[in-house]
C-alpha positions in Angstrom: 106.1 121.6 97.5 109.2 123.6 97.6 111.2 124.5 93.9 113.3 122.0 93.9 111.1 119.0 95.1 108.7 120.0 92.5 111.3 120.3 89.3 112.8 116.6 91.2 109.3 115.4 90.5 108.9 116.5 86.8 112.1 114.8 86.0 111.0 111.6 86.7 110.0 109.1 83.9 106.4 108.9 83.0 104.9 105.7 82.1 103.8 106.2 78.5 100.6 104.4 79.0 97.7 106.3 78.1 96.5 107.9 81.4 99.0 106.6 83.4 100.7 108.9 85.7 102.8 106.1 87.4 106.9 106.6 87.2 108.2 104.0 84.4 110.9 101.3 85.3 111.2 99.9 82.3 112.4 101.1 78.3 111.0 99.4 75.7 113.0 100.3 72.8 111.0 99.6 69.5 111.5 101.1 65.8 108.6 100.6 63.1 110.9 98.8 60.0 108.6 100.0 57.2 109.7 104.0 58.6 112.8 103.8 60.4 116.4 102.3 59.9 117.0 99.2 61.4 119.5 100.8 64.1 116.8 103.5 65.2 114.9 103.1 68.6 111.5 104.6 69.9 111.2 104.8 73.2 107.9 103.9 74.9 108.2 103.9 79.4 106.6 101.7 81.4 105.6 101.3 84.7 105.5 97.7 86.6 101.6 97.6 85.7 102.1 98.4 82.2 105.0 96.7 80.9 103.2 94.1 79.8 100.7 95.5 77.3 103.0 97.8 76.3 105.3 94.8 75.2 102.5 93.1 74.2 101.1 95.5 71.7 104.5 96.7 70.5 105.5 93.0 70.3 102.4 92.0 68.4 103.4 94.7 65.1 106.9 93.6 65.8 108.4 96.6 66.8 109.7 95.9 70.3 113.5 95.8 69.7 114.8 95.6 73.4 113.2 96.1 77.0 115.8 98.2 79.4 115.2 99.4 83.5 114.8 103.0 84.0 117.7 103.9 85.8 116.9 105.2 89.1 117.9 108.3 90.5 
């Protein structure tokens, strides 16, 4: 892999599920209202596989705020 391929590769989003080595589309924007301001966000990625649980457990605590796409490059 030459330089530049490789550092193009570490620059893309990660999904944030445990394991998960999968490039994120999605931003699920979440803050945890007994620690942060109401106007802070988290960010957790997600890829098409994981969005849902992600959402789902965030959701669940009521954290999730918002749910953005990854802009793509």
């Amino acid at each position: 892999m030459t330089e530049q391929h490789q550092a193009d590769a570490e620059d893309e989003p990660v999904c944030s599920a445990k394991g998960c080595t999968q490039r994120a589309s999605w931003a699920l924007l979440w803050n945890n209202p007994k620690l942060h301001t109401p106007e802070r966000r988290k960010t957790w990625l997600a890829c098409e596989a994981h969005r849902v649980s992600l959402s789902e457990f965030l959701g669940a605590r009521g954290f999730l705020k918002e749910t953005e796409p990854v802009p793509t490059a």
